[in-house]
DSSP file (Angstrom, degrees, kcal/mol; ACC not computed):
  #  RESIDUE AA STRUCTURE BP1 BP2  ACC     N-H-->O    O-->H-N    N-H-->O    O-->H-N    TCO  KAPPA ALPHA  PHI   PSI    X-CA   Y-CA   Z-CA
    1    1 A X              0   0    0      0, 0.0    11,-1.1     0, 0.0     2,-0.2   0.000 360.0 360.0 360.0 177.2  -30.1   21.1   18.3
    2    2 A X  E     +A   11   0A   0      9,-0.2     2,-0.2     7,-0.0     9,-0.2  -0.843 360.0 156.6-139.3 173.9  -32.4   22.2   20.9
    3    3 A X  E     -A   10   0A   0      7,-0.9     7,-1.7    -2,-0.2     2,-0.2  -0.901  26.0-125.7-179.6-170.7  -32.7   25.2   23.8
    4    4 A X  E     -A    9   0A   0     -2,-0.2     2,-0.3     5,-0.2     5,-0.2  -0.925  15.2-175.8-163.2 112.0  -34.7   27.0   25.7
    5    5 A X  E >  S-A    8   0A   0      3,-1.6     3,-2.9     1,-0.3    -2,-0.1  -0.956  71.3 -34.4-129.8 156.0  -35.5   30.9   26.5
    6    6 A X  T 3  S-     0   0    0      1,-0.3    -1,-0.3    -2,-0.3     3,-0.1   0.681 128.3 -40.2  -8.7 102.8  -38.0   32.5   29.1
    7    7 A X  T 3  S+     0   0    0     -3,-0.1     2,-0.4     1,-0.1    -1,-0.3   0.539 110.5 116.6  24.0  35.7  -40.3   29.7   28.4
    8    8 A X  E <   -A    5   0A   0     -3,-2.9    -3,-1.6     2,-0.0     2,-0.2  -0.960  50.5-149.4-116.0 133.3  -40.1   29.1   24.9
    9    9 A X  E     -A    4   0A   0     -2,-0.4    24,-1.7    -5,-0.2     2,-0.3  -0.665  19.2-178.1 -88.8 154.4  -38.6   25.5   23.4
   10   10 A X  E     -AB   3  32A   0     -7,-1.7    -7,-0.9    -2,-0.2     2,-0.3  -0.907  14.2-166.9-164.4 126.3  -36.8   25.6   20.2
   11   11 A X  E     -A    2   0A   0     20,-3.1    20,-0.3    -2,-0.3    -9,-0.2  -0.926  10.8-160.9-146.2 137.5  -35.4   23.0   18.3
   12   12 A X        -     0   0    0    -11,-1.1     2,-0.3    -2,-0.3    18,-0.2  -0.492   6.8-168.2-111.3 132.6  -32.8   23.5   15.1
   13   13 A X  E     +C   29   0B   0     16,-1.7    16,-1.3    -2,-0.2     2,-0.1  -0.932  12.0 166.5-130.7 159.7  -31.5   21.5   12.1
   14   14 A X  E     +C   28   0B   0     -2,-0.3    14,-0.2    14,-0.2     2,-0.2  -0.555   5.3 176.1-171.7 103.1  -28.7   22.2    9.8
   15   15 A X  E     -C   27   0B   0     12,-2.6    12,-0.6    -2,-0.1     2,-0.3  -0.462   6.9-166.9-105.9-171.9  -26.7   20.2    7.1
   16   16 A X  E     -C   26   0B   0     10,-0.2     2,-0.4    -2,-0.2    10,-0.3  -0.951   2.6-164.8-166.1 151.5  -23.9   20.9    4.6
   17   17 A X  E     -C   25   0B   0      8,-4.8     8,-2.3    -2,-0.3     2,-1.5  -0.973  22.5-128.4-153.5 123.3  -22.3   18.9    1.2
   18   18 A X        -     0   0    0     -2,-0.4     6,-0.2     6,-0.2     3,-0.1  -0.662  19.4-175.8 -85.8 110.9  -19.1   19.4   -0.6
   19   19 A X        -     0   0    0     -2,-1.5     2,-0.2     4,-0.2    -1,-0.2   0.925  65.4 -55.7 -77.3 -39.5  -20.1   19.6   -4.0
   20   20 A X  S    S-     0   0    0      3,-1.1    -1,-0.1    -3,-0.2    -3,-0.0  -0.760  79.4 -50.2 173.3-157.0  -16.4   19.8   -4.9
   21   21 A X  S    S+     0   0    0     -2,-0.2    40,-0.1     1,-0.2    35,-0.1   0.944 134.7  24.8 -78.6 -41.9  -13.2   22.0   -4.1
   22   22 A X  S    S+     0   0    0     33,-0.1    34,-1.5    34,-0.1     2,-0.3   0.652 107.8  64.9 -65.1 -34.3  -14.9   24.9   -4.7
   23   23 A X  E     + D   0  55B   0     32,-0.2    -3,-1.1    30,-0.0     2,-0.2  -0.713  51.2 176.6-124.5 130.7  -18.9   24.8   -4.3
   24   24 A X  E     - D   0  54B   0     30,-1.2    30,-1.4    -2,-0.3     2,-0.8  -0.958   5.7-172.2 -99.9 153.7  -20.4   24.1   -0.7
   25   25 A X  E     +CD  17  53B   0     -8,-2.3    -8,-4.8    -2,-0.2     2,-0.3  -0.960   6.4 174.0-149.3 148.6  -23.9   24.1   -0.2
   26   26 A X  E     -CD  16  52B   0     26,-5.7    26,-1.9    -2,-0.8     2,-0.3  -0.998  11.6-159.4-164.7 155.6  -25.7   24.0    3.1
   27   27 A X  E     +CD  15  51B   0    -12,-0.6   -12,-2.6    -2,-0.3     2,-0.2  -0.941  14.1 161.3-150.9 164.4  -29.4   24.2    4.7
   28   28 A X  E     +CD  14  50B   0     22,-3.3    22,-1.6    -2,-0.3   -14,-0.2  -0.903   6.7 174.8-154.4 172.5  -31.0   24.9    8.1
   29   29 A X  E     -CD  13  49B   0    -16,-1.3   -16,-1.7    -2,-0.2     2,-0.4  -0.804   6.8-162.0 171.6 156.4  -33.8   25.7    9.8
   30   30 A X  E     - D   0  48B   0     18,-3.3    18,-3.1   -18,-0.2     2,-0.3  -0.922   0.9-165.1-149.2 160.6  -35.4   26.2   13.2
   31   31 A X  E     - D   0  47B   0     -2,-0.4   -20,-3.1   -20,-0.3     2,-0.4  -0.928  11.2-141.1-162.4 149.0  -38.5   26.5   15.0
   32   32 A X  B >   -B   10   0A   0     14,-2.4     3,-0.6    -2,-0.3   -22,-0.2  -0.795  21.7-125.8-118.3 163.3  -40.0   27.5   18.3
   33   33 A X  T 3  S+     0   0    0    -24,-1.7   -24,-0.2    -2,-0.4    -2,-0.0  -0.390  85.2  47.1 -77.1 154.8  -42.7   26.0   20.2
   34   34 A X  T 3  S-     0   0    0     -2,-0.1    -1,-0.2   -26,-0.1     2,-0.1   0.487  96.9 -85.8  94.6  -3.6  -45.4   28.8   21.0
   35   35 A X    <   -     0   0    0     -3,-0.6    -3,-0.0     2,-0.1     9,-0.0  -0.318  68.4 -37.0 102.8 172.0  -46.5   31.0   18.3
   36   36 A X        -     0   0    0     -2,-0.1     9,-0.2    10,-0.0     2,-0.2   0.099  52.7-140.0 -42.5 176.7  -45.3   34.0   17.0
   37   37 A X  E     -E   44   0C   0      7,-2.1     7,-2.7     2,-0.1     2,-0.5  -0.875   9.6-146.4-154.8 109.0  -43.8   36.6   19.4
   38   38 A X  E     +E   43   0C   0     -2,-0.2     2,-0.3     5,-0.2     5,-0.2  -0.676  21.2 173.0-112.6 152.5  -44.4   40.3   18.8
   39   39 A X  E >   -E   42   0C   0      3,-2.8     3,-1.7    -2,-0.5    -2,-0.1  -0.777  57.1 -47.1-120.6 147.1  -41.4   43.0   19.7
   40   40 A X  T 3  S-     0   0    0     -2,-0.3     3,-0.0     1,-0.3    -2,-0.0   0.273 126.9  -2.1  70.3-118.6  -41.7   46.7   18.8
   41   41 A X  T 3  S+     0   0    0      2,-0.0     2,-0.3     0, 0.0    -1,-0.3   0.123 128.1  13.9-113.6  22.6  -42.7   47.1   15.6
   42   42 A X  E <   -E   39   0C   0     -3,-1.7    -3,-2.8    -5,-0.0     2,-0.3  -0.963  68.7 -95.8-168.2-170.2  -43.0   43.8   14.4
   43   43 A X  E     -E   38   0C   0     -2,-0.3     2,-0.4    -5,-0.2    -5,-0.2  -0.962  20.1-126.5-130.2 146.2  -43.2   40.2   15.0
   44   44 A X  E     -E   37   0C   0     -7,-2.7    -7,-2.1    -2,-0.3     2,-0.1  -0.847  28.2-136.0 -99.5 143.3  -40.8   36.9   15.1
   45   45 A X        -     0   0    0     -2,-0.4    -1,-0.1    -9,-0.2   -13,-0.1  -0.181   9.6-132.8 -70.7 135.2  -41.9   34.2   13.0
   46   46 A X  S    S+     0   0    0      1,-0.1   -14,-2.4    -2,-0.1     2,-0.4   0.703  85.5  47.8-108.4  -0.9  -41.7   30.8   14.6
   47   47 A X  E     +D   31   0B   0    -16,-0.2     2,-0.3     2,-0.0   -16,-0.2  -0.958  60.6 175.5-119.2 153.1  -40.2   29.1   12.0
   48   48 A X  E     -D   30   0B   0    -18,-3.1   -18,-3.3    -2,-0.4     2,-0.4  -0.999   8.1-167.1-150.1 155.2  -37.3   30.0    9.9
   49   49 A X  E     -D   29   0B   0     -2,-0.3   -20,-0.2   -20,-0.2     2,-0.2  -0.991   8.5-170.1-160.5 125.2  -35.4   28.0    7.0
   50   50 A X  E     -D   28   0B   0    -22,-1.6   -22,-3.3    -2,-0.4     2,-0.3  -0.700   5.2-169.4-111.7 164.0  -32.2   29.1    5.7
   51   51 A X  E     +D   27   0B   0     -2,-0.2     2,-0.3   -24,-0.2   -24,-0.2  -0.899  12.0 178.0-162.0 154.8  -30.2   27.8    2.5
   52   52 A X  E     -D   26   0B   0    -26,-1.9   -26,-5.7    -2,-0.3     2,-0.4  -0.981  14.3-173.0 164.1 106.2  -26.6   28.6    1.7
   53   53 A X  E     -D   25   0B   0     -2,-0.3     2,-0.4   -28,-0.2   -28,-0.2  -0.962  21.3-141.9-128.3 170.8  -23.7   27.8   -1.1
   54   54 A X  E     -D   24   0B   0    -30,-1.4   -30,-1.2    -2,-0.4     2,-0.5  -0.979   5.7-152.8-125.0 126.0  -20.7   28.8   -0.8
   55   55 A X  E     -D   23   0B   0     -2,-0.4   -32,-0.2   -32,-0.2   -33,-0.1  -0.460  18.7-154.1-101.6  38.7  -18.3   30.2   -3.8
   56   56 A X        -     0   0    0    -34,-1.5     2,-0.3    -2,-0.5   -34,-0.1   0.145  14.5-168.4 -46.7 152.9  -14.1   29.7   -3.2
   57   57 A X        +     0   0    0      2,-0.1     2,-0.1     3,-0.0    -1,-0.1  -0.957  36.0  30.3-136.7 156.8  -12.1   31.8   -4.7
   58   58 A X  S    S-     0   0    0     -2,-0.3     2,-0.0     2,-0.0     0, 0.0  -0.300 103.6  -1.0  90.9-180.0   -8.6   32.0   -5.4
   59   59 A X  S    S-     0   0    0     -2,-0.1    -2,-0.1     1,-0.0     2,-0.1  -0.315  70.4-127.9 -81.7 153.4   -6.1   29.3   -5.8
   60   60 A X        -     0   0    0     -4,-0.1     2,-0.4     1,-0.0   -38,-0.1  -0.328  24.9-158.7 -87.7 146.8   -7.7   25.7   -5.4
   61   61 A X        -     0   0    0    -40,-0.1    -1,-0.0    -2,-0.1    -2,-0.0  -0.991  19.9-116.6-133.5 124.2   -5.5   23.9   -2.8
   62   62 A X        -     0   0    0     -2,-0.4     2,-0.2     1,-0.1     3,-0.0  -0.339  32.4-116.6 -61.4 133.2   -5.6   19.8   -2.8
   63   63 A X        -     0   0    0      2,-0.2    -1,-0.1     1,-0.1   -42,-0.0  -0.642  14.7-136.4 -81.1 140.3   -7.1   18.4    0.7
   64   64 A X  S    S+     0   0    0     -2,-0.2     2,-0.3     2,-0.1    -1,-0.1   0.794  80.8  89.7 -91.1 -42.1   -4.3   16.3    2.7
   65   65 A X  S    S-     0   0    0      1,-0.0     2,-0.2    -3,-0.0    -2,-0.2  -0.635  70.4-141.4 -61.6 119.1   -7.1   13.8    3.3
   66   66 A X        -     0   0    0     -2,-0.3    -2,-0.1     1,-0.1     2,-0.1  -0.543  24.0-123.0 -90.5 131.3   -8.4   10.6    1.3
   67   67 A X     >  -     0   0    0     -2,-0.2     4,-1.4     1,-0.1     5,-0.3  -0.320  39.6 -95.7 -60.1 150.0  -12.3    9.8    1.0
   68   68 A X  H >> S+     0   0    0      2,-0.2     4,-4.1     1,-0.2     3,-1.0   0.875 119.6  55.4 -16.9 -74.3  -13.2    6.4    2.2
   69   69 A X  H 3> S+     0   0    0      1,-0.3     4,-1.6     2,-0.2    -1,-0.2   0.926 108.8  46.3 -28.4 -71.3  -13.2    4.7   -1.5
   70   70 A X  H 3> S+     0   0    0      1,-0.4     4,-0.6     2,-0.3    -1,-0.3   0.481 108.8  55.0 -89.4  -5.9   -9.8    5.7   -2.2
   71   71 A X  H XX S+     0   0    0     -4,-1.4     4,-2.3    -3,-1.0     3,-0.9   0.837 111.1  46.9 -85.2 -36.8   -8.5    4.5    1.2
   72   72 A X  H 3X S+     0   0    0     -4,-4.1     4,-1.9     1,-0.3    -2,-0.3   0.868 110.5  51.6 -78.1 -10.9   -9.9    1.2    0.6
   73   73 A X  H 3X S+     0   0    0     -4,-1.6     4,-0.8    -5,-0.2    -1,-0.3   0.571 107.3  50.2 -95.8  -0.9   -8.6    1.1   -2.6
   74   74 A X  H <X>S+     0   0    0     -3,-0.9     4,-4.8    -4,-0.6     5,-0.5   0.756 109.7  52.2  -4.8 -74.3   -5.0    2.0   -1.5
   75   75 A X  H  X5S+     0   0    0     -4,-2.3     4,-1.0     2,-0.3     3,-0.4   0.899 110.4  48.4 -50.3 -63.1   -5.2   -0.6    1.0
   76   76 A X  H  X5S+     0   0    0     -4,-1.9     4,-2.7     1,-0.3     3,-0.4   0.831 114.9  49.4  -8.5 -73.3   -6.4   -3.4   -2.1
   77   77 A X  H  X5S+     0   0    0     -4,-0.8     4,-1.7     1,-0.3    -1,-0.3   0.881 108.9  50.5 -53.6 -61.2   -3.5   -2.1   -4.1
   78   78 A X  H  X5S+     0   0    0     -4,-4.8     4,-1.8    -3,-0.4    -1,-0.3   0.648 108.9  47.3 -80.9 -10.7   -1.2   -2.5   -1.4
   79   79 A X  H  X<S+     0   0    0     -4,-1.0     4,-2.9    -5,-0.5     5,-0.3   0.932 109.5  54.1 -84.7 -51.8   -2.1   -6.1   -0.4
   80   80 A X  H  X S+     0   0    0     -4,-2.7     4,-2.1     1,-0.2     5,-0.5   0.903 114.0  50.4 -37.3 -62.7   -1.9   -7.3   -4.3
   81   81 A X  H  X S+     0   0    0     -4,-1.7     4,-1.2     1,-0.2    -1,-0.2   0.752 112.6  39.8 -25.8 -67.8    1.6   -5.6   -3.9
   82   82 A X  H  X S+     0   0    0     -4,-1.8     4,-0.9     1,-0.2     5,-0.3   0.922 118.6  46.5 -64.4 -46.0    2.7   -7.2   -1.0
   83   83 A X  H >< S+     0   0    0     -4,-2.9     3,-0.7     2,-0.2    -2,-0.2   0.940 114.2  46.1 -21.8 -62.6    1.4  -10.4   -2.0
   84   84 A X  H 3X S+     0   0    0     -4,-2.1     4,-2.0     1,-0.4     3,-0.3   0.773 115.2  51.4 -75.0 -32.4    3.0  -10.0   -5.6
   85   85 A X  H 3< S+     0   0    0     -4,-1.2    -1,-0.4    -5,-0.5    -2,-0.2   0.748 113.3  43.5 -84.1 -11.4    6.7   -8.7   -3.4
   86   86 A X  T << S+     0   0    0     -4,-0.9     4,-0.4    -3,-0.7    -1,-0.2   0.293 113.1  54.4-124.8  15.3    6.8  -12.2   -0.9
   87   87 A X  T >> S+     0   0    0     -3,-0.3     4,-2.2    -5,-0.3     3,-1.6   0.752 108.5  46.8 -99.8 -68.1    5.9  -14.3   -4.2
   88   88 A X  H 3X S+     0   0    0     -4,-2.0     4,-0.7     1,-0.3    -2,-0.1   0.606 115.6  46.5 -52.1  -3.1    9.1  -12.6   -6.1
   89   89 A X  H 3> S+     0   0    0     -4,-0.2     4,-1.3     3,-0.1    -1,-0.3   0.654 104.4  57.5-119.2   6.5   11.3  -13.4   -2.9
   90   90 A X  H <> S+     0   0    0     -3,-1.6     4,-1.9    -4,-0.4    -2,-0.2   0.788 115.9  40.5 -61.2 -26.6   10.0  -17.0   -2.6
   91   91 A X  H >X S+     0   0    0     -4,-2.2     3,-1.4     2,-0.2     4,-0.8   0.982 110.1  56.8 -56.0 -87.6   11.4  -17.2   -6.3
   92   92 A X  H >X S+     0   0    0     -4,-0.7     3,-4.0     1,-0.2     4,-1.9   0.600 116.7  32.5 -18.2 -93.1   14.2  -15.4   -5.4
   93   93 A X  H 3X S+     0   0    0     -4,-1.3     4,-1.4     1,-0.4    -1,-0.2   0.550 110.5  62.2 -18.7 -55.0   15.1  -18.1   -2.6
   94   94 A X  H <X S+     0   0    0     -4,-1.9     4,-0.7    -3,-1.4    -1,-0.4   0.632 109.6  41.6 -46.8 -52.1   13.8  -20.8   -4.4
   95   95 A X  H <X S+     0   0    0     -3,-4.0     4,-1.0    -4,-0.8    -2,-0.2   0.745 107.6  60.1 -84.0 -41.8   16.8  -19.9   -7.3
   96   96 A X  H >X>S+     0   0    0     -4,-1.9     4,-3.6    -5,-0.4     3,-1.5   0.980 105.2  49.5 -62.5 -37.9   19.5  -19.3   -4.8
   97   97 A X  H 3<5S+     0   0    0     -4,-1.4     4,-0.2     1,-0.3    -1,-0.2   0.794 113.3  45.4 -88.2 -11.1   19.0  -23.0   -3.5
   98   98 A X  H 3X5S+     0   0    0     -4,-0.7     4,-2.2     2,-0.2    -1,-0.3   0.563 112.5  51.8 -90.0  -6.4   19.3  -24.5   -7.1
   99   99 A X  H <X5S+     0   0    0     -3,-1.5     4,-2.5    -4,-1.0    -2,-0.2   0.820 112.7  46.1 -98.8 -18.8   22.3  -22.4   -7.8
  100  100 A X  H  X5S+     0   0    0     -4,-3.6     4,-0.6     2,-0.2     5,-0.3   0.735 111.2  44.6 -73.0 -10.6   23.8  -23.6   -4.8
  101  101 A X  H >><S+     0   0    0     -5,-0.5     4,-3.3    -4,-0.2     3,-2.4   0.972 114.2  61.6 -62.5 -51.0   23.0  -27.2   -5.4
  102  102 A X  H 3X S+     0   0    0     -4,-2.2     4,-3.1     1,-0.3     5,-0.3   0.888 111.6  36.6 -13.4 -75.9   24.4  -25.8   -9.2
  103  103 A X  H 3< S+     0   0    0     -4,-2.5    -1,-0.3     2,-0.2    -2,-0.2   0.291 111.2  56.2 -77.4  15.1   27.8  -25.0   -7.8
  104  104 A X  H XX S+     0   0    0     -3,-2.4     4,-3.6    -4,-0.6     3,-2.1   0.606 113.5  44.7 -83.3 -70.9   28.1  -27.9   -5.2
  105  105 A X  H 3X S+     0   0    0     -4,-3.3     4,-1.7    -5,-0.3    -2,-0.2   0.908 115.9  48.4 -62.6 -26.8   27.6  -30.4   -8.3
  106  106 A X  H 3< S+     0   0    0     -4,-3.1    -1,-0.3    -5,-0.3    -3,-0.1   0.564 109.7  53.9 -86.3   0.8   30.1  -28.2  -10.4
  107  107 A X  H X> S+     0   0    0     -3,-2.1     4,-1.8    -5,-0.3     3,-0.8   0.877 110.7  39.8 -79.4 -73.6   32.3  -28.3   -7.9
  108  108 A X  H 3X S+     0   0    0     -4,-3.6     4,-3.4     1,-0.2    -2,-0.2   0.777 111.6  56.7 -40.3 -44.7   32.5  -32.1   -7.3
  109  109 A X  H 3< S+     0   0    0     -4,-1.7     4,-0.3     2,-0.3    -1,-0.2   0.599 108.3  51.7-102.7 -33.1   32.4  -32.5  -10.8
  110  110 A X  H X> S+     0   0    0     -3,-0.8     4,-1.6     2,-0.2     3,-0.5   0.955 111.9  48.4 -46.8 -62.7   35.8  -29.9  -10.6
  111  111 A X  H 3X S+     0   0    0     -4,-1.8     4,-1.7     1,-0.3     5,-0.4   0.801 102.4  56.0 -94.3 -39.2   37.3  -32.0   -8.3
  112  112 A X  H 3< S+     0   0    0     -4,-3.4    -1,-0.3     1,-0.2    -2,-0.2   0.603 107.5  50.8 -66.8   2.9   36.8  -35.3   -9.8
  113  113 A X  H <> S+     0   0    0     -3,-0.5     4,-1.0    -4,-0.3    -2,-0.2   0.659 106.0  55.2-116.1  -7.7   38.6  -34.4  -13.1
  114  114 A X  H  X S+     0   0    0     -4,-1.6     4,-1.2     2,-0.1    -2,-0.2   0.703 105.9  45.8-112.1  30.1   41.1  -33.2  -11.5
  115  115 A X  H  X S+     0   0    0     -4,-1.7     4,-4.8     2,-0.1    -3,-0.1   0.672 117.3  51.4 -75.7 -24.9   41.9  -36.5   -9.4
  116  116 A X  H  > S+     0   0    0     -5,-0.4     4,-5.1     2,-0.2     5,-0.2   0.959 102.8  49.0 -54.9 -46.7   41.4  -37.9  -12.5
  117  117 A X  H  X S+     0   0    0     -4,-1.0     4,-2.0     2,-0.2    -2,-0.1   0.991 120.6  48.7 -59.4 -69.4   44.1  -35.3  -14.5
  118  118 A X  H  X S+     0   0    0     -4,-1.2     4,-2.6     1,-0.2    -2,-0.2   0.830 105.5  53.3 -54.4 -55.6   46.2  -36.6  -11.2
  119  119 A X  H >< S+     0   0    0     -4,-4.8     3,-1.3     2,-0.2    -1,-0.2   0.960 109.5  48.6 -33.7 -83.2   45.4  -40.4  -11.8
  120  120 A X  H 3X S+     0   0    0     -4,-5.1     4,-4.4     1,-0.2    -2,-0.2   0.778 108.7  55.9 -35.0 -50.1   46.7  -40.1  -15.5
  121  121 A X  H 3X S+     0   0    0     -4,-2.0     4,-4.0     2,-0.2    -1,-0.2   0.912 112.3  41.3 -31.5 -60.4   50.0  -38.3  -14.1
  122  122 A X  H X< S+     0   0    0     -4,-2.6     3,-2.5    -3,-1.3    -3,-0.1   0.658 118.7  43.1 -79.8-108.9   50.8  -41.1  -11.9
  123  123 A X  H 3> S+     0   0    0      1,-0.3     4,-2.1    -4,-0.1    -1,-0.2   0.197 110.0  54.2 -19.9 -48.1   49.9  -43.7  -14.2
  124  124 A X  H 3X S+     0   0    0     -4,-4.4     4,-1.8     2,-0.1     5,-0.7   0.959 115.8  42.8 -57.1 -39.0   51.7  -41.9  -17.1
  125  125 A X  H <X S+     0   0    0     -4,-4.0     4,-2.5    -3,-2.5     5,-0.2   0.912 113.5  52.9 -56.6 -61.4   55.3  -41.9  -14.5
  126  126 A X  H >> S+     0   0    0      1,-0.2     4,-1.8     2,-0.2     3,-1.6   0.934 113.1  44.8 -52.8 -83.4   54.5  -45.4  -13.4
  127  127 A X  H 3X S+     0   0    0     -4,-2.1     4,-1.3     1,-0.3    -1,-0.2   0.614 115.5  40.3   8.9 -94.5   54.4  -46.4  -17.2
  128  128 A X  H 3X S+     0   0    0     -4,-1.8     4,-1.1     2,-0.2    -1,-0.3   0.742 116.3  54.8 -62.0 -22.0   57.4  -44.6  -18.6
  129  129 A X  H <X S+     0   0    0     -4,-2.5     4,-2.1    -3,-1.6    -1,-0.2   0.966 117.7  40.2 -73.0 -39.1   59.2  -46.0  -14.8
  130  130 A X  H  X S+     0   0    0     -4,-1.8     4,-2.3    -5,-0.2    -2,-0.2   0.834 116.1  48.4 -45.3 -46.0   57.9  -49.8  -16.2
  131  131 A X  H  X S+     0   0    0     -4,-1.3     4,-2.5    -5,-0.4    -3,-0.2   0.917 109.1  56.7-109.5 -74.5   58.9  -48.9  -19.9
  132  132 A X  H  < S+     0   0    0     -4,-1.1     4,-0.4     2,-0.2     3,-0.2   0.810 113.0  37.0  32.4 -95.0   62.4  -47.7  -18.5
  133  133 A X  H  X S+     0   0    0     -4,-2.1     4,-4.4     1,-0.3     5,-0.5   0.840 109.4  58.0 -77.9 -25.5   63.2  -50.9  -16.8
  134  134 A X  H  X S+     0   0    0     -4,-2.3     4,-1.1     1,-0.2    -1,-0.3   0.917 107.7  54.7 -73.3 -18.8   61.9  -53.3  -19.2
  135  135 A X  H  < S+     0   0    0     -4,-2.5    -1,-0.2    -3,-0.2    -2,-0.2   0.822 111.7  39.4 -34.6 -48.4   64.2  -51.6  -21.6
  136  136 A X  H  4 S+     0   0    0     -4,-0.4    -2,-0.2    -3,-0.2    -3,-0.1   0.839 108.8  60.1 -86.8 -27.7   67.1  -52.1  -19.7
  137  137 A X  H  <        0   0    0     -4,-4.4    -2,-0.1     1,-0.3    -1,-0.1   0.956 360.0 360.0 -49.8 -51.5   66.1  -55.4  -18.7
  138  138 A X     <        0   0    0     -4,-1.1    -1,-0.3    -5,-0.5    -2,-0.1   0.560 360.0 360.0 -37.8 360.0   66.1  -56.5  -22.6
């Protein structure tokens, strides 16, 4: 940053890093344009540089937010996933239309033995009605 007091310029820097859940550490430092400046009994320095960690204490509480990495690897994960899910319902589909073809052909297959079973019937009556008269005929 930068400012400005009864003609003096000044301009400021300042970072900070999360070491982990606990540990921060941070650094700064400033300077004004113009020399020293003497007050009172002493004098302000025109530069100054600070440095800074920071300790937590007490119990560690999990941050709600994902780093960068771990979003894109989420995201990865979740396309293999979906991928891997529209592959197991093209199968899926893909099985229903051969088990209907299945049961179509078993169907048919039903129904021609039993016109058949029906065929024999009538043939066996006609028979024994043939059998019958050429009996009586005799």
């Amino acid at each position: 940053g930068s400012g400005a007091y009864s003609s003096r310029f000044a301009i400021g820097f300042g970072c900070a890093s999360k070491v982990n859940d606990r540990v921060d550490l941070n650094a700064g430092g400033s300077f004004v344009f113009g020399g020293a400046k003497s007050y009172g009994g002493g004098t302000l320095d025109n530069a100054v540089v600070k440095a800074g960690v920071v300790f937590k204490l007490g119990k560690s509480t999990k941050p709600t937010l994902i780093s960068m990495n771990d979003k894109k690897v989420l995201q990865e994960e979740v396309k293999t996933l979906r991928s891997s899910n529209q592959q197991l319902k093209d199968l899926v589909h893909s099985q229903n239309q051969r088990l209907e073809k299945l049961e179509r052909i078993a169907l048919a297959n039903q129904k021609n033995q039993n016109n058949a079973s029906r065929s024999t019937n009538v043939r066996s009556v006609f028979k024994d009605y043939f059998d019958l008269l050429s009996s009586k005929s005799r």
